[in-house]
PDB file of N, CA, C and O in Angstrom:
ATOM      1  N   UNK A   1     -40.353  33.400 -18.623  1.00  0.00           N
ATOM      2  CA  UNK A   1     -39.274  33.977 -17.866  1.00  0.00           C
ATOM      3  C   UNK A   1     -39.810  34.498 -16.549  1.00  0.00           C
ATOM      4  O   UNK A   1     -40.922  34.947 -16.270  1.00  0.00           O
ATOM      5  N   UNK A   2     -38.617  34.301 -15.742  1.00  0.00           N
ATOM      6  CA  UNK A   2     -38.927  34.864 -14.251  1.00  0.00           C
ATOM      7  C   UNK A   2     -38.146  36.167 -14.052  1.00  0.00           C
ATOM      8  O   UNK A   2     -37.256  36.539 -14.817  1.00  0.00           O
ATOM      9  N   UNK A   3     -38.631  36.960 -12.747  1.00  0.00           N
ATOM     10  CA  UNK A   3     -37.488  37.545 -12.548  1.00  0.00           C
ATOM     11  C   UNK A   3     -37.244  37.347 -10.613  1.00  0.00           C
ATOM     12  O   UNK A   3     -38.208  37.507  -9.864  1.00  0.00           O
ATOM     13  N   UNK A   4     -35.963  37.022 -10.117  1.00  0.00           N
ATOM     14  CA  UNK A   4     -36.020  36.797  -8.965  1.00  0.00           C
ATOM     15  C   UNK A   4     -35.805  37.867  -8.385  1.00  0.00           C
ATOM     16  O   UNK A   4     -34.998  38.487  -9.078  1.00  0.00           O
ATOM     17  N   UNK A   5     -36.224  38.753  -7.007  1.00  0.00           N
ATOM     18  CA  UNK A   5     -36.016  39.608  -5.956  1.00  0.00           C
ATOM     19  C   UNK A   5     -35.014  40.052  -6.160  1.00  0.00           C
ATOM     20  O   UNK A   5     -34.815  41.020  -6.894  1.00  0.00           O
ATOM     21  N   UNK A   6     -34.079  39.351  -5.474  1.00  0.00           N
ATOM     22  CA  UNK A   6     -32.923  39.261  -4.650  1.00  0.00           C
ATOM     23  C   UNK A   6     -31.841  39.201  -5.553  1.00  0.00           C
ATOM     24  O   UNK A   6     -31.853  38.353  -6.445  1.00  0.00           O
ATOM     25  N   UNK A   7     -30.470  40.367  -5.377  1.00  0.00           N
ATOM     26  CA  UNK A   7     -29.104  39.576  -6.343  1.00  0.00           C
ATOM     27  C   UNK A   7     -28.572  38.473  -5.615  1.00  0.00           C
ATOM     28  O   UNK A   7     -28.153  38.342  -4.465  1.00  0.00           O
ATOM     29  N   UNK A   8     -28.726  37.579  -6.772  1.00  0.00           N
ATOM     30  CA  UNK A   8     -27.533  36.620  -6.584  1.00  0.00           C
ATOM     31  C   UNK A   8     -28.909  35.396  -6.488  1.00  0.00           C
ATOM     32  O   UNK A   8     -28.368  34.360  -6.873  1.00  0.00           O
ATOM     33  N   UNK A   9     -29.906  35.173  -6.268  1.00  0.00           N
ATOM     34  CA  UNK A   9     -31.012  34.547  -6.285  1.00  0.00           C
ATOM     35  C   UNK A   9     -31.305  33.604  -7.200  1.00  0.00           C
ATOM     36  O   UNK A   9     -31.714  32.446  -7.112  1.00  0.00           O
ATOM     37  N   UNK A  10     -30.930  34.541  -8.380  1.00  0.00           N
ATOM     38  CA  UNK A  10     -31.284  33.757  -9.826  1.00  0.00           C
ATOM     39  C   UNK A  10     -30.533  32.078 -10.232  1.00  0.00           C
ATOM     40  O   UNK A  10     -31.022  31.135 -10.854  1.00  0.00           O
ATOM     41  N   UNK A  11     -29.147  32.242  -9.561  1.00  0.00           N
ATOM     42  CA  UNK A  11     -28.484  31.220 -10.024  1.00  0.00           C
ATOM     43  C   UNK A  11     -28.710  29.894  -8.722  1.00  0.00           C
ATOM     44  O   UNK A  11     -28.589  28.705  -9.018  1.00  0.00           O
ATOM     45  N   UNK A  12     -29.020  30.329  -7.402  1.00  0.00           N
ATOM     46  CA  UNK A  12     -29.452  29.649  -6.326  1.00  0.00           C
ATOM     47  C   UNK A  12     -31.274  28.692  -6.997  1.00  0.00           C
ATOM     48  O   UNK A  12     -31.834  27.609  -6.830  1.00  0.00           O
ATOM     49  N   UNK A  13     -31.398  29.364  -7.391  1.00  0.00           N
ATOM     50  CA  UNK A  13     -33.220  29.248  -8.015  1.00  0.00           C
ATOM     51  C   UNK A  13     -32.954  28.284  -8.961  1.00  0.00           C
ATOM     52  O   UNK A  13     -33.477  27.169  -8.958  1.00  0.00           O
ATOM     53  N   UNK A  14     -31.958  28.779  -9.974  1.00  0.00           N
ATOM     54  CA  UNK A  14     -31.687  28.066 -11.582  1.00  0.00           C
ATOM     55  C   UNK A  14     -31.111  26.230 -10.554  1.00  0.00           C
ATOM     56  O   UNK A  14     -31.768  25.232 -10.259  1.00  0.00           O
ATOM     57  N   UNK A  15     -29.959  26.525 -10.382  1.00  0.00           N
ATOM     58  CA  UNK A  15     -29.610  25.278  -9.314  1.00  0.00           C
ATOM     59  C   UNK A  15     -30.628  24.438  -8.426  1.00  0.00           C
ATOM     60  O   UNK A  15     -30.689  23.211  -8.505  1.00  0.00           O
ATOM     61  N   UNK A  16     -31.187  24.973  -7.828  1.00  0.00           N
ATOM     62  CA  UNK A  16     -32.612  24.124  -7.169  1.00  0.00           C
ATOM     63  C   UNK A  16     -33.610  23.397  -8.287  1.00  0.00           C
ATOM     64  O   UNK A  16     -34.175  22.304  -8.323  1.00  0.00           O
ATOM     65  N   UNK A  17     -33.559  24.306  -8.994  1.00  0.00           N
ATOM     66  CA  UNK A  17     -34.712  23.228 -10.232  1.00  0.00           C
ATOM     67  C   UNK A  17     -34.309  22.627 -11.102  1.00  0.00           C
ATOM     68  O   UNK A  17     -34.896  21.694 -11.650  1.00  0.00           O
ATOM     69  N   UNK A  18     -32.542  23.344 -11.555  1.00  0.00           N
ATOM     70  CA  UNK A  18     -31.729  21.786 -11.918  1.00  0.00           C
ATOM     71  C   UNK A  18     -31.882  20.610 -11.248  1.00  0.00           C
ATOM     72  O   UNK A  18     -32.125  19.455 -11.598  1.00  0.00           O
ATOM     73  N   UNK A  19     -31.689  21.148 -10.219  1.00  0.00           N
ATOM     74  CA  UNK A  19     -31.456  19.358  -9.256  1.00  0.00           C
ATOM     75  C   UNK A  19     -32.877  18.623  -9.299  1.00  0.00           C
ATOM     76  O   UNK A  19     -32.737  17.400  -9.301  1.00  0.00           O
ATOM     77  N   UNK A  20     -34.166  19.037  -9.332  1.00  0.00           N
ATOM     78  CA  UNK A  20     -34.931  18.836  -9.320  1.00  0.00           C
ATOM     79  C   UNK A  20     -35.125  17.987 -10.726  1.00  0.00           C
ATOM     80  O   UNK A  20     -35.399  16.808 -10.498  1.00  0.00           O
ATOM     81  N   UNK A  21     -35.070  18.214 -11.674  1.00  0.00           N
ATOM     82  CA  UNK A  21     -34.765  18.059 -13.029  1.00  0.00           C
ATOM     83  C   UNK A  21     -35.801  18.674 -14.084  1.00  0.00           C
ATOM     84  O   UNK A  21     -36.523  18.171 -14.945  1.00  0.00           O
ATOM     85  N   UNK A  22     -35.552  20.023 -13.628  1.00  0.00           N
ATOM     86  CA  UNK A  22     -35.792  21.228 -14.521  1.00  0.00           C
ATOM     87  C   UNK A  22     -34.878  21.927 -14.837  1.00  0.00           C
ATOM     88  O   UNK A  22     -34.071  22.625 -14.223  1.00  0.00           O
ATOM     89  N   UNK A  23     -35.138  21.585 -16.283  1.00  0.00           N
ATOM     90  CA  UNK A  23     -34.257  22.624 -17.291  1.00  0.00           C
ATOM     91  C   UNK A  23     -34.714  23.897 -17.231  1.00  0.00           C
ATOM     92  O   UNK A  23     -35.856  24.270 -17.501  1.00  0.00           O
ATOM     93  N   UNK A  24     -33.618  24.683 -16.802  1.00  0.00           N
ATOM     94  CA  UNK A  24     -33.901  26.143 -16.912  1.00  0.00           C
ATOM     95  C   UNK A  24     -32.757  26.947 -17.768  1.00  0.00           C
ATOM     96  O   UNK A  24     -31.679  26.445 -18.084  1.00  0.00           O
ATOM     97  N   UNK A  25     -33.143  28.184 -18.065  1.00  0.00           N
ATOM     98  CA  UNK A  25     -32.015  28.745 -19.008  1.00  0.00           C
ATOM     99  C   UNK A  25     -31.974  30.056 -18.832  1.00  0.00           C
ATOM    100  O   UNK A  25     -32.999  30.738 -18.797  1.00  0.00           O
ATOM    101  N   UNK A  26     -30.626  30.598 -18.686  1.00  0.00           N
ATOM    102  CA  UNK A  26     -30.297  32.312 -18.965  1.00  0.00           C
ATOM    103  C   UNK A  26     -29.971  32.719 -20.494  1.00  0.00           C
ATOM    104  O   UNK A  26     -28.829  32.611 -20.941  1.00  0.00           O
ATOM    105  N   UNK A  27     -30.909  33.132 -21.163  1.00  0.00           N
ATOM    106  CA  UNK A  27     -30.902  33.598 -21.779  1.00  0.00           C
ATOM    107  C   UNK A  27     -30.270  34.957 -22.333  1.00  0.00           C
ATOM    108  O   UNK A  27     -29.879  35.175 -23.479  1.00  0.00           O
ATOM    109  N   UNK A  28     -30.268  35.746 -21.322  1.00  0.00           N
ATOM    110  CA  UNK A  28     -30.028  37.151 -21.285  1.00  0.00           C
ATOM    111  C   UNK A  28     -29.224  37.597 -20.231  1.00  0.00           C
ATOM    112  O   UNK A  28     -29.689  38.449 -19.475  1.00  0.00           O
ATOM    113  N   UNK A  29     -27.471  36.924 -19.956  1.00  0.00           N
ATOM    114  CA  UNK A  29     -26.899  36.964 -18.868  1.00  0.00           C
ATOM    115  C   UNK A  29     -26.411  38.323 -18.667  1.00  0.00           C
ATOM    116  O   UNK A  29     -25.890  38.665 -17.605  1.00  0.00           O
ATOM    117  N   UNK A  30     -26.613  39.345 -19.963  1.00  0.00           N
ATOM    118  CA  UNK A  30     -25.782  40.145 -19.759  1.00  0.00           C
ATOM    119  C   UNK A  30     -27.071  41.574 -20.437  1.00  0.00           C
ATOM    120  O   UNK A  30     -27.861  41.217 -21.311  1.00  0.00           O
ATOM    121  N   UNK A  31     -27.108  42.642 -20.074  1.00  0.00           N
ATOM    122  CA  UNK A  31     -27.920  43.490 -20.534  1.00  0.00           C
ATOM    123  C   UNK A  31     -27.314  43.927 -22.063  1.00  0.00           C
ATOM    124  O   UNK A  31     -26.104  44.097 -22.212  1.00  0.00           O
ATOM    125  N   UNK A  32     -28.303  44.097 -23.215  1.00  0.00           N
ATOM    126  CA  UNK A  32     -27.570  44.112 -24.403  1.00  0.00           C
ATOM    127  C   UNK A  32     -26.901  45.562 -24.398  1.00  0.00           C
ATOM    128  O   UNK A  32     -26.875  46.098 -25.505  1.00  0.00           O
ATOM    129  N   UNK A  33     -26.581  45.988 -23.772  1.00  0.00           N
ATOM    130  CA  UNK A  33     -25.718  47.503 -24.192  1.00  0.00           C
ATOM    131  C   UNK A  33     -24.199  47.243 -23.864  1.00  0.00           C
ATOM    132  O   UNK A  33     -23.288  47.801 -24.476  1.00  0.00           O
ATOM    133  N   UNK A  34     -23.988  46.213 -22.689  1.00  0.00           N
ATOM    134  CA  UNK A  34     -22.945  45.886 -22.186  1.00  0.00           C
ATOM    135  C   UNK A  34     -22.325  44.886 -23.306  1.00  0.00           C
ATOM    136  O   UNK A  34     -21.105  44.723 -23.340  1.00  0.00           O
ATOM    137  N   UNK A  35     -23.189  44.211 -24.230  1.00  0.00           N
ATOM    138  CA  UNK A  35     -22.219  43.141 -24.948  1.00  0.00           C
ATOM    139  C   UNK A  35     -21.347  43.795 -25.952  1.00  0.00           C
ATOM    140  O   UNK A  35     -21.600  44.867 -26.502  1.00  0.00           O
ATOM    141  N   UNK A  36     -20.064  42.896 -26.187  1.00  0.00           N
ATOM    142  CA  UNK A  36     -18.840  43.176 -26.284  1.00  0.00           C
ATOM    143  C   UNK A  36     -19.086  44.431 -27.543  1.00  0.00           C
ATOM    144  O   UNK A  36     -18.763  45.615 -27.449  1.00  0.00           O
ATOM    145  N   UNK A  37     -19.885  43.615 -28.939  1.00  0.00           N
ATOM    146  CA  UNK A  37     -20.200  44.626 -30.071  1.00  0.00           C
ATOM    147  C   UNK A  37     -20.917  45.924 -29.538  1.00  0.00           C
ATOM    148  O   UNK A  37     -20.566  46.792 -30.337  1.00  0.00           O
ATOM    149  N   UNK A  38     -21.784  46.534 -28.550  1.00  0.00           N
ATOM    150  CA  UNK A  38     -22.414  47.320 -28.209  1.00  0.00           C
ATOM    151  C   UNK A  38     -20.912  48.385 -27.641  1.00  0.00           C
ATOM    152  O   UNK A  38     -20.450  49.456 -28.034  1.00  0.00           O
ATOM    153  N   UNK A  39     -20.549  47.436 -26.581  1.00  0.00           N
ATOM    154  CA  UNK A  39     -19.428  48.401 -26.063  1.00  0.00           C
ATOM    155  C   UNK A  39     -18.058  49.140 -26.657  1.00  0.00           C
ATOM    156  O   UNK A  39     -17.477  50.135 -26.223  1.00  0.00           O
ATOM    157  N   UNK A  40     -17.742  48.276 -27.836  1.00  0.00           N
ATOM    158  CA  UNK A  40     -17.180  48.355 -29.119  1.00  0.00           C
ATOM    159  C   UNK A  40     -17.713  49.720 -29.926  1.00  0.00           C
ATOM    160  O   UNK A  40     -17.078  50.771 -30.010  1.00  0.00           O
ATOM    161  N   UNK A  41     -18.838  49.491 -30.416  1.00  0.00           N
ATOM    162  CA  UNK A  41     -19.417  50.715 -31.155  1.00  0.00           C
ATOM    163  C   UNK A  41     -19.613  51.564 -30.780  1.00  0.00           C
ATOM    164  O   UNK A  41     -19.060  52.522 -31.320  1.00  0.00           O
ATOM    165  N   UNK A  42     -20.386  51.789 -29.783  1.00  0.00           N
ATOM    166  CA  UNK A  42     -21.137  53.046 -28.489  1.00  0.00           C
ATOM    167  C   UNK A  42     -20.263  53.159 -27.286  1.00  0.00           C
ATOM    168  O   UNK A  42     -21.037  53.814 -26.589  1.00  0.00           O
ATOM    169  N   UNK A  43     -19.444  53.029 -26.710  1.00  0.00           N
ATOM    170  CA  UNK A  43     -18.366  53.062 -25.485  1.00  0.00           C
ATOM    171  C   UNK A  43     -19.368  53.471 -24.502  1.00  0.00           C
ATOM    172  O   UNK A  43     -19.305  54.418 -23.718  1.00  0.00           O
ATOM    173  N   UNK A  44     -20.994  51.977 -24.781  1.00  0.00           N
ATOM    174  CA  UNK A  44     -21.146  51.647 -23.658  1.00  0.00           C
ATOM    175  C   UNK A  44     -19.867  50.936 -22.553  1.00  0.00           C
ATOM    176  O   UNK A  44     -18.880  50.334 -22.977  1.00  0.00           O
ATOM    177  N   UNK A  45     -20.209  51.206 -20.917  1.00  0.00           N
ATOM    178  CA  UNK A  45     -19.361  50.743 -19.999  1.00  0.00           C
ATOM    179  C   UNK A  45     -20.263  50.020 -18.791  1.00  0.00           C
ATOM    180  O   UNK A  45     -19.768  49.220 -17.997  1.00  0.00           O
ATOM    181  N   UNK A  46     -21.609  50.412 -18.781  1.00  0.00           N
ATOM    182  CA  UNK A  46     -22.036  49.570 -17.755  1.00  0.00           C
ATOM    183  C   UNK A  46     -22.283  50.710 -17.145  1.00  0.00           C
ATOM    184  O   UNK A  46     -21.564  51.688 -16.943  1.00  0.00           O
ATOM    185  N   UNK A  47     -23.749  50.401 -16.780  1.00  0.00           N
ATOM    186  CA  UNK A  47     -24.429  51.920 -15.429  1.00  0.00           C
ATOM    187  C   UNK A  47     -25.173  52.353 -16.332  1.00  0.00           C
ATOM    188  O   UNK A  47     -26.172  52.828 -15.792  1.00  0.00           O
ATOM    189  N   UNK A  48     -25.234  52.467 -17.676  1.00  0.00           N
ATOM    190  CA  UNK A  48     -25.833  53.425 -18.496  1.00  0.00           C
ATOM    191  C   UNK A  48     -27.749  53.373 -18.089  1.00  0.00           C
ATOM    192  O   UNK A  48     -28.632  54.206 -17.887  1.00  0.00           O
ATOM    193  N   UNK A  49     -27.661  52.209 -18.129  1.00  0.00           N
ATOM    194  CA  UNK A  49     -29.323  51.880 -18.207  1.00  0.00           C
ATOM    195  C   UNK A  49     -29.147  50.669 -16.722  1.00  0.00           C
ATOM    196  O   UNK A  49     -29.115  49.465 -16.976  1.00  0.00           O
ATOM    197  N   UNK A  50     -29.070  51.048 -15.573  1.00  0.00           N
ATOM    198  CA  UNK A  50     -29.353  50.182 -14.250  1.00  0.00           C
ATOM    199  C   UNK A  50     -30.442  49.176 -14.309  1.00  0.00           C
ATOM    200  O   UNK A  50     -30.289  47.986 -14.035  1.00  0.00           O
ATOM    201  N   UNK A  51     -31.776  49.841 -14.760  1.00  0.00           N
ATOM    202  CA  UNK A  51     -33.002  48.537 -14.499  1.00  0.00           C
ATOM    203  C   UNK A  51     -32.638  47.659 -15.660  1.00  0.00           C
ATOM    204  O   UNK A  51     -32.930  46.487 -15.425  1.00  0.00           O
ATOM    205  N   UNK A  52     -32.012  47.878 -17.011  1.00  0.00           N
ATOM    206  CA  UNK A  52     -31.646  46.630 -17.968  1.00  0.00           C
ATOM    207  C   UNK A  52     -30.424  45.645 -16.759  1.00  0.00           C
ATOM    208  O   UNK A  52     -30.440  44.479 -16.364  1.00  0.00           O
ATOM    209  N   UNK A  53     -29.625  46.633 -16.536  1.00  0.00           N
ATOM    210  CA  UNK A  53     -28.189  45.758 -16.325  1.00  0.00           C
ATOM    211  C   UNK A  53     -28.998  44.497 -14.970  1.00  0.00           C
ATOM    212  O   UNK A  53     -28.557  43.350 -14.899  1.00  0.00           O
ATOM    213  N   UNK A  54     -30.065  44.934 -14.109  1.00  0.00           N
ATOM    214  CA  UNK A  54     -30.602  44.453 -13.130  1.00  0.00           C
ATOM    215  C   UNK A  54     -31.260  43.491 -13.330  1.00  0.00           C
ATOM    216  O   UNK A  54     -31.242  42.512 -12.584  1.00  0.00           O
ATOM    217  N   UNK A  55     -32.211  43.618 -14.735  1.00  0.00           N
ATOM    218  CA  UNK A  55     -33.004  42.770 -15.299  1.00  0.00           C
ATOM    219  C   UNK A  55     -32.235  41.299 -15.809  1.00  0.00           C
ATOM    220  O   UNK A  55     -32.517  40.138 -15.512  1.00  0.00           O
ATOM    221  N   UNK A  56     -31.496  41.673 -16.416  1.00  0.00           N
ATOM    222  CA  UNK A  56     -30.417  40.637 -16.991  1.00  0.00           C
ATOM    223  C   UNK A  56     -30.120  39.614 -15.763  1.00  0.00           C
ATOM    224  O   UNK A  56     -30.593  38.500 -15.535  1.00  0.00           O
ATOM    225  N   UNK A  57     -29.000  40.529 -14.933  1.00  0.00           N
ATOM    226  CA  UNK A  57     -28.807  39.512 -13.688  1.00  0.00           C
ATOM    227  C   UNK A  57     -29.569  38.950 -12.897  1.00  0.00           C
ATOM    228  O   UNK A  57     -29.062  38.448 -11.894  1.00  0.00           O
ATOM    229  N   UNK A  58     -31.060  38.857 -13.109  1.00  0.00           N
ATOM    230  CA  UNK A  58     -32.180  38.205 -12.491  1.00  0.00           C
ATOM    231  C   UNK A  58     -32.980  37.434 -13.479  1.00  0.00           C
ATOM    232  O   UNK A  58     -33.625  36.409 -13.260  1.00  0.00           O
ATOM    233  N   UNK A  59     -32.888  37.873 -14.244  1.00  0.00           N
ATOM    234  CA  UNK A  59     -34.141  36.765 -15.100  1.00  0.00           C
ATOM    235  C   UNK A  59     -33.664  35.171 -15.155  1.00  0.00           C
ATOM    236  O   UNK A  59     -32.462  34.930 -15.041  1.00  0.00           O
ATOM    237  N   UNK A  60     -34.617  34.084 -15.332  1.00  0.00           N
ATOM    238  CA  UNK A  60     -34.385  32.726 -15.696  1.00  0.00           C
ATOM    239  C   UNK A  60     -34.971  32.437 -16.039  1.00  0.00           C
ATOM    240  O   UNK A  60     -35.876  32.323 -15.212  1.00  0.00           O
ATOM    241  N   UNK A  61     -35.326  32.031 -17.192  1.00  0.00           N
ATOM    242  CA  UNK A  61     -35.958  31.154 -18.015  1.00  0.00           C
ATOM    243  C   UNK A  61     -36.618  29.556 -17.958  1.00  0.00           C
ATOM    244  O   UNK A  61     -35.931  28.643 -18.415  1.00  0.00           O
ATOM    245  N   UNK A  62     -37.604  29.339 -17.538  1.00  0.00           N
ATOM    246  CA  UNK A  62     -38.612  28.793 -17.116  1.00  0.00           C
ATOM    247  C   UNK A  62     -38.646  27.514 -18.807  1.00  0.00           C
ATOM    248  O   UNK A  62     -38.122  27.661 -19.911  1.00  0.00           O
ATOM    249  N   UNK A  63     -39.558  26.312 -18.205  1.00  0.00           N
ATOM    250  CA  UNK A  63     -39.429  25.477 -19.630  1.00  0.00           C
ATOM    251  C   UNK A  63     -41.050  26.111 -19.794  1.00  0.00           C
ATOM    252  O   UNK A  63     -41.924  26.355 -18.962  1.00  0.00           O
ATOM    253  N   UNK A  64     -40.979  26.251 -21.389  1.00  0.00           N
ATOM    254  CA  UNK A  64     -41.802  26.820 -22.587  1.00  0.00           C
ATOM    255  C   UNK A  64     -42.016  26.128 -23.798  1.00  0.00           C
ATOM    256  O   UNK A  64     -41.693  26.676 -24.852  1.00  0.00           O
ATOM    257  N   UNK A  65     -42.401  25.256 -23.796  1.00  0.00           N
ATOM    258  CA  UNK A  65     -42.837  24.564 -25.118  1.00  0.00           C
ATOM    259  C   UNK A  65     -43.951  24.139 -25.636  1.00  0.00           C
ATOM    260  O   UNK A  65     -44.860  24.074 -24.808  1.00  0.00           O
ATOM    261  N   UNK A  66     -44.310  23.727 -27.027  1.00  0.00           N
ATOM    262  CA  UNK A  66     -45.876  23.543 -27.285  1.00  0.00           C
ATOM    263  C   UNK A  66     -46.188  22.282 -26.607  1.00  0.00           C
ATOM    264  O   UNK A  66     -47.325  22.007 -26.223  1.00  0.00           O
ATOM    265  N   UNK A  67     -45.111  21.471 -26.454  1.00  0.00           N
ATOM    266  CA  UNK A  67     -45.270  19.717 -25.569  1.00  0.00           C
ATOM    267  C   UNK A  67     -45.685  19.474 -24.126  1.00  0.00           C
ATOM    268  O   UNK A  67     -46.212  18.441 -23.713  1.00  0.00           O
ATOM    269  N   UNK A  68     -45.297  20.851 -23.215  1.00  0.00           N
ATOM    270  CA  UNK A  68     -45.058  21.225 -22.093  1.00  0.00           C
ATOM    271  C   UNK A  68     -46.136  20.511 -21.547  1.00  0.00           C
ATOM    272  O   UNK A  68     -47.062  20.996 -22.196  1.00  0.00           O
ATOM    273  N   UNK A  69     -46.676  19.633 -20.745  1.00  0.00           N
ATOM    274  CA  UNK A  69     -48.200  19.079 -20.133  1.00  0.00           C
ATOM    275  C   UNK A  69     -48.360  20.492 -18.872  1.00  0.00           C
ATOM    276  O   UNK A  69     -47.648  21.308 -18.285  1.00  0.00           O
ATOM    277  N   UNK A  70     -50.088  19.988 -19.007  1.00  0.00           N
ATOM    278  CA  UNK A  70     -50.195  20.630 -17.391  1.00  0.00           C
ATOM    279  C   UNK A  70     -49.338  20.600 -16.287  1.00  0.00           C
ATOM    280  O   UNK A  70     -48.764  21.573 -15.800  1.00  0.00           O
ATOM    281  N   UNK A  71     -49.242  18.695 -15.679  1.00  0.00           N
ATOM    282  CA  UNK A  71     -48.815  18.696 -14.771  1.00  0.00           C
ATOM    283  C   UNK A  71     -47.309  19.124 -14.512  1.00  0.00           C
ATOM    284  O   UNK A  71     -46.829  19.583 -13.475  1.00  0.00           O
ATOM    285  N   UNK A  72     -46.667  18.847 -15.764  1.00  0.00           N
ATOM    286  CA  UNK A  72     -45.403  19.224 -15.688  1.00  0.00           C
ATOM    287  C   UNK A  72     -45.213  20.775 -15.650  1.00  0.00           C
ATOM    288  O   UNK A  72     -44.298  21.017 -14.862  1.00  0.00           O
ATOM    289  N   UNK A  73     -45.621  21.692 -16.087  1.00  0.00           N
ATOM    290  CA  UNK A  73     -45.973  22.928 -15.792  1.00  0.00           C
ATOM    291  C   UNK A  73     -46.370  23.512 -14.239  1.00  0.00           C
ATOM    292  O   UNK A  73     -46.228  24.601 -13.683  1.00  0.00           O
ATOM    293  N   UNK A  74     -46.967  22.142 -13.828  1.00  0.00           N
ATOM    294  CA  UNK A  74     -47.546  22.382 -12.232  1.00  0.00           C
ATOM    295  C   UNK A  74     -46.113  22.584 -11.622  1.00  0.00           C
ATOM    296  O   UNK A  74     -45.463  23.562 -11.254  1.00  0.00           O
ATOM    297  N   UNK A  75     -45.934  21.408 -11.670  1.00  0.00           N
ATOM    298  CA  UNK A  75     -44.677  20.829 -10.882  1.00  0.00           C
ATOM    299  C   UNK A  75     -43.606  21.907 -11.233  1.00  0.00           C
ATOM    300  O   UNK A  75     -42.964  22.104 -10.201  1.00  0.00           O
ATOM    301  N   UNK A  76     -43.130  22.703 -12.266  1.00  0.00           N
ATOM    302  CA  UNK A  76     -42.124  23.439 -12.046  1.00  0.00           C
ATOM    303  C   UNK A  76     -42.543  25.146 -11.160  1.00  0.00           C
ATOM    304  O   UNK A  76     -41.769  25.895 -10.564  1.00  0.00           O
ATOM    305  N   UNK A  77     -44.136  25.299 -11.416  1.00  0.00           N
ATOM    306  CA  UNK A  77     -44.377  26.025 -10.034  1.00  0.00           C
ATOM    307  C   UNK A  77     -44.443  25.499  -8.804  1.00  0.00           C
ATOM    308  O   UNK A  77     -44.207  26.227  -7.840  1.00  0.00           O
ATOM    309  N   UNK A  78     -44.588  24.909  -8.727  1.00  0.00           N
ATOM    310  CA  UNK A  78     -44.426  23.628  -7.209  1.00  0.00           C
ATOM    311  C   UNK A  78     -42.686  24.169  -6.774  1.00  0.00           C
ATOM    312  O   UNK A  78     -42.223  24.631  -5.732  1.00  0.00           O
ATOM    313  N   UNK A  79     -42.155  23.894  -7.920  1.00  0.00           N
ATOM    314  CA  UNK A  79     -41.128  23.710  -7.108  1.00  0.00           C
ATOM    315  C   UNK A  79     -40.172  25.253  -7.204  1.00  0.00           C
ATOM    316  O   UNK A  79     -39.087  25.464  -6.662  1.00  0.00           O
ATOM    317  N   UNK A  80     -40.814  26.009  -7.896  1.00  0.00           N
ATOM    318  CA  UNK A  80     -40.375  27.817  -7.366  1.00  0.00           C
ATOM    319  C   UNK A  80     -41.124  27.959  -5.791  1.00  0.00           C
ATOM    320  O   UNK A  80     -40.542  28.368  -4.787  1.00  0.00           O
ATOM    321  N   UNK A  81     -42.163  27.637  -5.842  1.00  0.00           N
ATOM    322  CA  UNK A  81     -43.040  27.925  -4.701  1.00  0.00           C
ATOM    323  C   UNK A  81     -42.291  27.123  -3.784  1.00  0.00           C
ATOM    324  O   UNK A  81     -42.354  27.712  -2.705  1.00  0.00           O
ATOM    325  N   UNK A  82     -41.633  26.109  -3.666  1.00  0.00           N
ATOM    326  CA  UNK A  82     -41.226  25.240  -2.691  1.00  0.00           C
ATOM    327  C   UNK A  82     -39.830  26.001  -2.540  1.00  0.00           C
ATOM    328  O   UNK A  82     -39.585  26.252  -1.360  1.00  0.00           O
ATOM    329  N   UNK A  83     -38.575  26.552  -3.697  1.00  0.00           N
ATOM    330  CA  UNK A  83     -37.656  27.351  -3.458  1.00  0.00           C
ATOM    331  C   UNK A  83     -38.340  28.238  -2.221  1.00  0.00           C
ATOM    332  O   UNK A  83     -38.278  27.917  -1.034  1.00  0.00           O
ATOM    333  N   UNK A  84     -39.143  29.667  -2.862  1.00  0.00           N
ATOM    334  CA  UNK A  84     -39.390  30.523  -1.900  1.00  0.00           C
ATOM    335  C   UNK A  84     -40.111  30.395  -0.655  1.00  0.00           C
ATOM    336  O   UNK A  84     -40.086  31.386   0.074  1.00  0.00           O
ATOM    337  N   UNK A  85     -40.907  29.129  -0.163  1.00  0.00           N
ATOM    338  CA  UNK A  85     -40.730  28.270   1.012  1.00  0.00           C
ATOM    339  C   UNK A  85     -42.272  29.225   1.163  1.00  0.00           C
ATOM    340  O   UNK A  85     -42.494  30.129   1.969  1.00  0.00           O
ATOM    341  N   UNK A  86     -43.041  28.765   0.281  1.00  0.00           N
ATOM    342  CA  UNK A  86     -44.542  28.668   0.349  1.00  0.00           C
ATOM    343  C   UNK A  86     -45.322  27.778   0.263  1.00  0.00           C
ATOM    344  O   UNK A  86     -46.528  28.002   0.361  1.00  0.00           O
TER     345      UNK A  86
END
C-alpha cells in the first residue's frame, strides 16, 4: 500500500496505472469508524479520528503477490515515479 500527498491524488494515481495495466485496489475507501455498522452502533459521524478518515481517502493498493517478478515490481515503481514526474 501507498499513501498519496495530495486529496484527490489517489484516484488520479489509481487511473494512471490502470491505463498502464496495473491493477491497483482500494481497499480501505472508507475509515472503519465511519462504516455503516460502526455508525449504527457508536453514532460515529465522521471527524472523530481525522488522520484515519485521511488515511482511507489516500491509500492504494499496489500489486502484492508471491508470483509478482522483479521486473514487474520495477515497472509498477517506474510508473508511480513517472506519475510524480521523477
Amino acid at each position: 500500500m501507498i499513501r498519496t500527498k495530495k486529496e484527490g491524488e489517489r484516484d488520479k494515481l489509481m487511473n494512471y496505472l490502470k491505463e498502464n495495466g496495473i491493477g491497483v485496489g482500494i481497499h480501505y475507501p472508507i475509515a472503519n469508524h465511519v462504516q455503516p455498522i460502526y455508525r449504527e452502533m457508536f453514532g460515529y459521524k465522521g471527524g472523530e479520528y481525522p488522520n484515519s478518515e485521511t488515511a482511507a481517502a489516500n491509500v492504494l493498493s499496489l500489486p502484492m503477490f508471491p508470483l509478482l517478478k522483479d521486473d514487474e515490481a520495477e515497472y509498477v515503481a517506474e510508473k508511480v515515479r513517472e506519475f510524480y514526474g521523477r
